[in-house]
N, C-alpha and C positions, 0 to 999 in steps of 0.2 A: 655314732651309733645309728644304724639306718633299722629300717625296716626289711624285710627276711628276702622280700622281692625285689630290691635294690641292690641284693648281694649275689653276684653271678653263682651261680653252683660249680661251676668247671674249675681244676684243679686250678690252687693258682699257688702262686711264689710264696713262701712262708720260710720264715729264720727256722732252721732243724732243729730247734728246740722246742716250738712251738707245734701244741696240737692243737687240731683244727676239730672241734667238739659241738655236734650236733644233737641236742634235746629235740627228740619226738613224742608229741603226746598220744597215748594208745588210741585208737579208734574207739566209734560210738557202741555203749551198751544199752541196753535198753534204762537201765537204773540211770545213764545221762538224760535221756528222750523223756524219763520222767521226773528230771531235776533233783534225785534224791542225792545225798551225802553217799558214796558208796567204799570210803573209807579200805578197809584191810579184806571187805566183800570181797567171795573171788569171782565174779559175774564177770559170763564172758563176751565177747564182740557181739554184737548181732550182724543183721546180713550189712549197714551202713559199716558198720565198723570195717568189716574188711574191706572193704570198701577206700575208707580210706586208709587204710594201712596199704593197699596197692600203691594210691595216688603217690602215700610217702615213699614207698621202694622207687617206684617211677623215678620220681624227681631224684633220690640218691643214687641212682644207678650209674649215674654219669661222673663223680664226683671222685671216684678211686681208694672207696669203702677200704677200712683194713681190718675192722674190726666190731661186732655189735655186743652191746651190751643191754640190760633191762632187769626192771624189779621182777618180780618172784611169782604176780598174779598173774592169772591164767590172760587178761587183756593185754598187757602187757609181753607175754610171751609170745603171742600169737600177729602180736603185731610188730616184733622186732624179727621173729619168724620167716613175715613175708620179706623184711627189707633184706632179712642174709640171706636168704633162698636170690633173691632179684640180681645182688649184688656176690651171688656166688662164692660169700664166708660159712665153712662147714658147722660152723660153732658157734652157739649165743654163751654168753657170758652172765650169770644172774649176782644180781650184786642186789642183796638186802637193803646197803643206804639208798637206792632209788625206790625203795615202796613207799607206797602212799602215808599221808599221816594217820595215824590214830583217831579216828574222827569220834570214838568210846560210845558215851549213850545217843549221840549222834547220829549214828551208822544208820543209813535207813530210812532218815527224815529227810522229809522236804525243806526247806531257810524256812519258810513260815512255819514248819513243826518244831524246829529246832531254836525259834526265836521265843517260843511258846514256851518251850521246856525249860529253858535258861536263858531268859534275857539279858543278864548281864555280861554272862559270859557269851551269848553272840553278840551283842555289842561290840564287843575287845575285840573278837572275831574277825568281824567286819571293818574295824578303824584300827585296833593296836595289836598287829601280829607279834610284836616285840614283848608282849606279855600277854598272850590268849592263849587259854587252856579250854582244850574240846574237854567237856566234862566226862571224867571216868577215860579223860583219854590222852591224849598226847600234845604237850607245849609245844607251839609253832616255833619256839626257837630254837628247841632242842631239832626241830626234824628241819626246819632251815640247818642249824650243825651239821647234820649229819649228808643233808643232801650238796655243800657246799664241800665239803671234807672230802663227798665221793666224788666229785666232778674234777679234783685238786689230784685224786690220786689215779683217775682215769689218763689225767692229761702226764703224772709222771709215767706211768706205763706206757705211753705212746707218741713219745718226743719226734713231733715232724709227720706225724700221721693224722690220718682222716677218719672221726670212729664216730658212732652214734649209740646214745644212751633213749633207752624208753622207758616214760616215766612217767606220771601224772602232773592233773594243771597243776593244783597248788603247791606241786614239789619246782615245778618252773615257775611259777610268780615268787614264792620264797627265794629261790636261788635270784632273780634276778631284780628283786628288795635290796638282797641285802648290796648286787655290785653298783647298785643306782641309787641308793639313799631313800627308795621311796617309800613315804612312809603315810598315815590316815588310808583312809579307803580308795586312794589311788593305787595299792598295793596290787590290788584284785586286776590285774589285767587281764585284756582278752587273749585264750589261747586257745586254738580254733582244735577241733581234734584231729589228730593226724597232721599240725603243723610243727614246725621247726623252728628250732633258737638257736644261735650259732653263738657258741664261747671260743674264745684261744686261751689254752691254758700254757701256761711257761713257767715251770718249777710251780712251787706257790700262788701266783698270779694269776688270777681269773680275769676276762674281759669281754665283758657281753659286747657283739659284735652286730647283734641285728634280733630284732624280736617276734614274735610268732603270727604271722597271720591268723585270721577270723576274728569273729566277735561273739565268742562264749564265754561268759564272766562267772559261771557256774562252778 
């Protein structure tokens, strides 16, 4: 497993069974800039965001895209958007298992407002995603499930292809928890916005290939 900039982007040799799946996280909104929980919010890029949703088209446009997909929220669409527009596929594809979690009476708070409100349960939060519940909101194992489930059934829809999914951080730190065992508050990794995770998925078999530039643990 390397890091994302160690892994050439230009097409390369792969068994036809194997898709080559790229996790992008949506560009910046302002609710990022202010460190809030922005959860099922549907807040849109601000001017950084597109910003970097360019930078992501850029870098995939060389790569021999076949197909984009992304969660539901207006960030999210807007930045999968640019990469099909750059990458000249007619059609995003919205897939519900890549929305964000349920982040419930959460939505809206800063970690310090949210450590306020329910310290125990952001405790678990922060150290045991394998059993933390956003209060009034959504178990991180259930939406690990469900974002591992999607990424399984991306990669049977496009056996030998090159697709990208847009999605949020915490749906890409879940997903790549559960293929890396890791577990306490090293789960929370940095995933920069508008960078890239590169999976092979083959039938069933998921295999993180390289992990996301920057250092936003937000």
């Amino acid at each position: 497993m390397t890091n994302q900039l160690e892994v050439p982007l230009q097409h390369q040799e792969t068994e036809t069974s194997t898709c080559r799946l790229y996790l992008v996280r949506h560009g910046t909104t302002t609710m990022n800039v202010e460190n809030r929980y922005r959860g099922r919010r549907d807040v849109p890029l601000d001017a950084q965001g597109y910003q970097d949703a360019v930078d992501a088209a850029r870098l995939l446009s060389r790569v021999g895209l076949t197909s984009v997909y992304t969660g539901p929220l207006r960030r999210t669409i807007a930045t999968a958007q640019i990469i099909a527009d750059e990458a000249r596929i007619p059609d995003l594809r919205i897939m519900h298992g890549l929305n964000n979690v349920d982040y419930g009476a959460w939505e809206g708070m800063t970690a310090e407002e949210a450590a306020g409100h329910a310290p125990t349960a952001y405790n678990l939060y922060r150290t045991a995603p394998e059993v933390a519940v956003c209060p009034s909101g959504e178990r991180l194992a259930d939406a690990q499930e469900r974002m591992v489930s999607t990424l399984r059934l991306i990669g049977k829809r496009h056996p030998g292809e090159l697709v990208v999914a847009v999605t949020h951080a915490v749906m890409i730190r879940l997903a790549v928890a559960r293929l890396t065992g890791i577990t306490g508050e090293q789960w929370r990794i940095p995933v920069g916005r508008g960078s890239l995770t590169l999976f092979h998925a083959t039938g069933d078999e998921l295999r993180l290939q390289s992990l996301p530039d920057g250092d936003d643990v937000d």
